[in-house]
RODO-2510 file (C-alpha; in nm, 4 decimals, decimal comma):
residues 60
     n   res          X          Y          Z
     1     x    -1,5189     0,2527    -0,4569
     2     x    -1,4605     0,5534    -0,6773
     3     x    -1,6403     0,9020    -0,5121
     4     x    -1,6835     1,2359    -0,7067
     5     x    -1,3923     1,4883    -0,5695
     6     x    -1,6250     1,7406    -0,4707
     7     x    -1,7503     1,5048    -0,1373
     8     x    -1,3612     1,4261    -0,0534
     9     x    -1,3584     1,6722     0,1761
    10     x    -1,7003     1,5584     0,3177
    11     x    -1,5604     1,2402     0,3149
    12     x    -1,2266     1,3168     0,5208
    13     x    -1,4159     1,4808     0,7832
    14     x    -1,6648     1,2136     0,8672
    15     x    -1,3798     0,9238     0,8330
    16     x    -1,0608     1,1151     0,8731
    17     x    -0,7478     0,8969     0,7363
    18     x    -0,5642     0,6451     0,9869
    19     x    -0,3649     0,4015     0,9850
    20     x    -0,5027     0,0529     0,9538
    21     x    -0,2254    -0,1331     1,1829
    22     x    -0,1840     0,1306     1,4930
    23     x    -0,4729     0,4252     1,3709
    24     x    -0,2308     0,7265     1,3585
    25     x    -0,3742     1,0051     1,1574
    26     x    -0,2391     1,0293     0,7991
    27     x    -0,2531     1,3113     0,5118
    28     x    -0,5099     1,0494     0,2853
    29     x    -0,6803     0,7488     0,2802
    30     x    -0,4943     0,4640     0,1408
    31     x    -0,2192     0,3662     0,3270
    32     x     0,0060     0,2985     0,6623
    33     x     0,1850     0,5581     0,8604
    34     x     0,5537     0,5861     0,8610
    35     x     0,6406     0,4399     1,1605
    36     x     0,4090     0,1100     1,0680
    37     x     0,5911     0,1572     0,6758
    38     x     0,9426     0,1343     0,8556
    39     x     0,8768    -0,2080     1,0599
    40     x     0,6657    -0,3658     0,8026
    41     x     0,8578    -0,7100     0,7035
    42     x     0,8325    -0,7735     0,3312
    43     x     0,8916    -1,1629     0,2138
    44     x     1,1597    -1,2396     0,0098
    45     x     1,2928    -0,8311     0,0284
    46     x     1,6401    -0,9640     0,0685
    47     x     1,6463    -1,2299    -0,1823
    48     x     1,8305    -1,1802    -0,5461
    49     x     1,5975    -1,1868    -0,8731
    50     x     1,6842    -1,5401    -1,0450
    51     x     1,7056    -1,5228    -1,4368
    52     x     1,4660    -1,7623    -1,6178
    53     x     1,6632    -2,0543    -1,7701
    54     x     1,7461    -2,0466    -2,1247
    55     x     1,4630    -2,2229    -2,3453
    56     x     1,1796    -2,1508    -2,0887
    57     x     0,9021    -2,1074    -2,3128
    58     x     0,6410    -2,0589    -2,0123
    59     x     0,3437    -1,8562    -2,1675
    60     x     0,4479    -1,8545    -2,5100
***
């Protein structure tokens, strides 16, 4: 939900930013704190990108 700029600061006082996972304060909505960034465990973050075979026309 999109809000005019001028009630942000209305906005940030009534629901001040946390973290989702652990509630830590952060500087703005929208995200996790860095301590809950740091042990977050992404799928597939270690795996190599594969090349699409020759010929694929998928989506052509």
């Amino acid at each position: 939900m999109l809000r005019p700029a001028f009630l942000a600061p209305v906005v940030d006082l009534l629901f001040p930013p946390r973290c989702p996972l652990c509630g830590a304060t952060l500087a703005m909505h929208g995200g996790l704190c860095a301590a809950c960034w740091a042990n977050l465990e992404i799928r597939g973050a270690g795996l190599r990108a594969v090349p699409a075979p020759a010929g694929n026309n998928a989506g052509a």
